[in-house]
C-alpha positions in Angstrom: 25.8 -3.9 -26.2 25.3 -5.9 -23.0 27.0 -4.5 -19.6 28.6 -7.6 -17.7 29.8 -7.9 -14.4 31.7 -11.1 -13.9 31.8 -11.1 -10.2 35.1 -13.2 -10.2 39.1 -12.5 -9.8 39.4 -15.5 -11.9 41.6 -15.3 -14.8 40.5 -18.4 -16.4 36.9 -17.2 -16.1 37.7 -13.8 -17.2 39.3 -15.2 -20.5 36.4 -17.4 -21.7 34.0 -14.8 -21.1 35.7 -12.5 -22.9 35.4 -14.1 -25.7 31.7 -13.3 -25.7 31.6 -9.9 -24.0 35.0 -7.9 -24.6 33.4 -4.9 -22.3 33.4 -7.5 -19.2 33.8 -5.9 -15.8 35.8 -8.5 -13.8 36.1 -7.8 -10.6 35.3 -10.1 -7.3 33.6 -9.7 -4.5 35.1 -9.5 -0.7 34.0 -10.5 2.3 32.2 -14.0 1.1 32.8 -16.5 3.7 33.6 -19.6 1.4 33.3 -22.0 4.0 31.8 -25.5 2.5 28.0 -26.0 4.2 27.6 -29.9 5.3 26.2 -31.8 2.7 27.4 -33.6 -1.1 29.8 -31.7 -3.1 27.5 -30.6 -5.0 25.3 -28.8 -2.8 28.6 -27.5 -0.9 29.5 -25.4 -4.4 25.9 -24.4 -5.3 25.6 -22.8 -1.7 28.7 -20.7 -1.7 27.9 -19.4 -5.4 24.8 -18.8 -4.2 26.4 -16.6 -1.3 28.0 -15.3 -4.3 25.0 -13.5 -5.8 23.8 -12.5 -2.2 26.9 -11.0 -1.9 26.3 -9.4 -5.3 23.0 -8.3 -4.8 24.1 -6.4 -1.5 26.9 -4.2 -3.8 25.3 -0.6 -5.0 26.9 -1.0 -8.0 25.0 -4.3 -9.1 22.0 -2.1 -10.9 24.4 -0.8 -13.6 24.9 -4.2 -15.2 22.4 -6.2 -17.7 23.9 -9.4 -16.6 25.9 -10.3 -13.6 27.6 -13.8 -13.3 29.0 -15.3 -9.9 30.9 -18.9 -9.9 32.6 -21.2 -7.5 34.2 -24.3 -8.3 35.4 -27.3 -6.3 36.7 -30.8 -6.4 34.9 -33.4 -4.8 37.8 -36.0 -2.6 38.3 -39.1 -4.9 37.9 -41.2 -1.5 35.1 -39.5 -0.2 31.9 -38.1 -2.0 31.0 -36.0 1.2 34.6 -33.6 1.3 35.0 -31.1 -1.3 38.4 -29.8 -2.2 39.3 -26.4 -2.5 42.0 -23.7 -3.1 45.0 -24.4 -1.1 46.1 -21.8 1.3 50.1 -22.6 0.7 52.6 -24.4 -1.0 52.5 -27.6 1.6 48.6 -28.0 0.7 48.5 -27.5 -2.6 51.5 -30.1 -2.8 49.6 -32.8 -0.7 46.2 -32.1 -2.9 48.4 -32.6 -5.8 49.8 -36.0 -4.4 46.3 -37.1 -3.4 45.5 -36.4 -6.8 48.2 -38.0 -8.4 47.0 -41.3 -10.5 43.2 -40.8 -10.0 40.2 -39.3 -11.3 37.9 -37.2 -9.3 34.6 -34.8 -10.0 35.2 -30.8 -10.5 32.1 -29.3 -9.6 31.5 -25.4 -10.6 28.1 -23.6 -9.9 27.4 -20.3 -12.4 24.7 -17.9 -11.1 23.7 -15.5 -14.3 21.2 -12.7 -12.6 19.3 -11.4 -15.8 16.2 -9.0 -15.6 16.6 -8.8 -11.9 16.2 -12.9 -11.6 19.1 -15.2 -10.3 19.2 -18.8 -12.7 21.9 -21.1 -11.7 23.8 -24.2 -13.3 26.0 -26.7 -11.1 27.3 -29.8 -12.9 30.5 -31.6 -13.0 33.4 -33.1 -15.2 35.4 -36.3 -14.6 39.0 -35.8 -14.7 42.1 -37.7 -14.6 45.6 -37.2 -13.6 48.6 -39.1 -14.3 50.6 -40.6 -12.1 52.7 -37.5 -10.6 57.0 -38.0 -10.0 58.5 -35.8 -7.3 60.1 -33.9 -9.3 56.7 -32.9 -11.5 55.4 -32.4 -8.0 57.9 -29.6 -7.0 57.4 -28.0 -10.9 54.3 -27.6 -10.3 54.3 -26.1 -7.2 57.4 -23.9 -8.0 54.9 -22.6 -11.4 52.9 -21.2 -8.7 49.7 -22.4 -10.8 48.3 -23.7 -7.8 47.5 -20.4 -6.7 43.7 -19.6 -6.4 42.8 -22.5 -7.9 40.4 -25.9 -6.4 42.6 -28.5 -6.0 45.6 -26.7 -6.6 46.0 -26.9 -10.1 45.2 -25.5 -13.3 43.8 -27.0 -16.0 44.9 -24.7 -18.9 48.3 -24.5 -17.3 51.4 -26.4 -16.5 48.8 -29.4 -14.8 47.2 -29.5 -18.8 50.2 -32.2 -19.1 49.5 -34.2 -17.0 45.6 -34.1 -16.7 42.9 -35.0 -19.1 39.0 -34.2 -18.9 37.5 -37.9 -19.2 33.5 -36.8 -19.3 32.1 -33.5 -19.2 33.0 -29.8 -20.3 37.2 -28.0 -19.8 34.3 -24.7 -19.0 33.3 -26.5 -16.3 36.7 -27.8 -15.1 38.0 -24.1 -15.5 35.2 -22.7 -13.8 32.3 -21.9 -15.5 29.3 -24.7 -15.6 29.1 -25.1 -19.2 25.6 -24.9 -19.7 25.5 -21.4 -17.8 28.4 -20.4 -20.3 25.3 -21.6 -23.8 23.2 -19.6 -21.7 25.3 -16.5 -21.9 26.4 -17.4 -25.8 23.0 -17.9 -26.9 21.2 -14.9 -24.6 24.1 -12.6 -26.0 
């Protein structure tokens, strides 16, 4: 039986890989600073998931596992290719992300690091999705669901935002936070 640490507090991650590995140890790591580097969205989430795994390979506890996978996800601005989006800090942000949000599409980026035989891989890709147009009082819903919590761009997918927003191109793992071809990786290398 493989020994997994999911280096993540993320629910949404912890569920899909559970699916694969019941014996999952999810538990995140402190002290990351998640600060986006200059540069493309893309490079911005690889960098902090890469941070991740240094973070990782610092812990003591890191030799007891067979595999351990780190992740960040991000939304790049639908305006601006160069600003990234991430987890709101309070109710006010994650209600003007959602308004900026409202009637567009925009990229979700999420970077996976799997570190197997003491060797780091990683996967960063994106899906397109779309939100419909949001009403004030979906808005205040949303926020009052408190889904926004801990999540880029202040919503959540496979929550109360799932009625409102639809994956146009690319993978709901990726959208929820786990590149999907990191997650056939992990399926296929089980």
């Amino acid at each position: 039986m493989t020994n997994i640490w999911l280096a993540s507090k993320s629910p949404r991650r912890q569920q899909i890989l559970r699916e694969i590995f019941p014996n999952i140890l999810c538990q995140g790591i402190e002290g990351v600073d998640e600060k986006p580097p200059l540069g493309e969205v893309d490079y911005q989430v690889l960098e902090i998931c890469k941070k991740k795994a240094k973070a990782a390979d610092d812990n003591p506890q890191i030799s007891e596992y067979d595999l351990v996978v780190v992740c960040d996800t991000m939304l790049c601005d639908p305006d601006d290719q160069m600003l990234s989006i991430g987890k709101p800090k309070d109710e006010v942000e994650a209600a003007m992300m959602l308004f900026r949000l409202s009637g567009r599409r925009h990229q979700v980026w999420s970077a996976t690091g799997i570190k197997k035989a003491g060797k780091w891989k990683y996967y960063c890709e994106y899906s397109i999705v779309e939100i419909s147009p949001l009403s004030d009082e979906v808005l205040v819903e949303l926020i009052l669901s408190k889904s926004w919590q801990g999540k880029a761009g202040g919503y959540d997918l496979a929550g109360p935002m799932g009625n409102w927003a639809k994956i146009v191109d690319g993978s709901e793992s990726t959208v929820l936070g786990i590149a999907s071809q990191a997650l056939e990786e992990l399926k296929n290398g089980k």
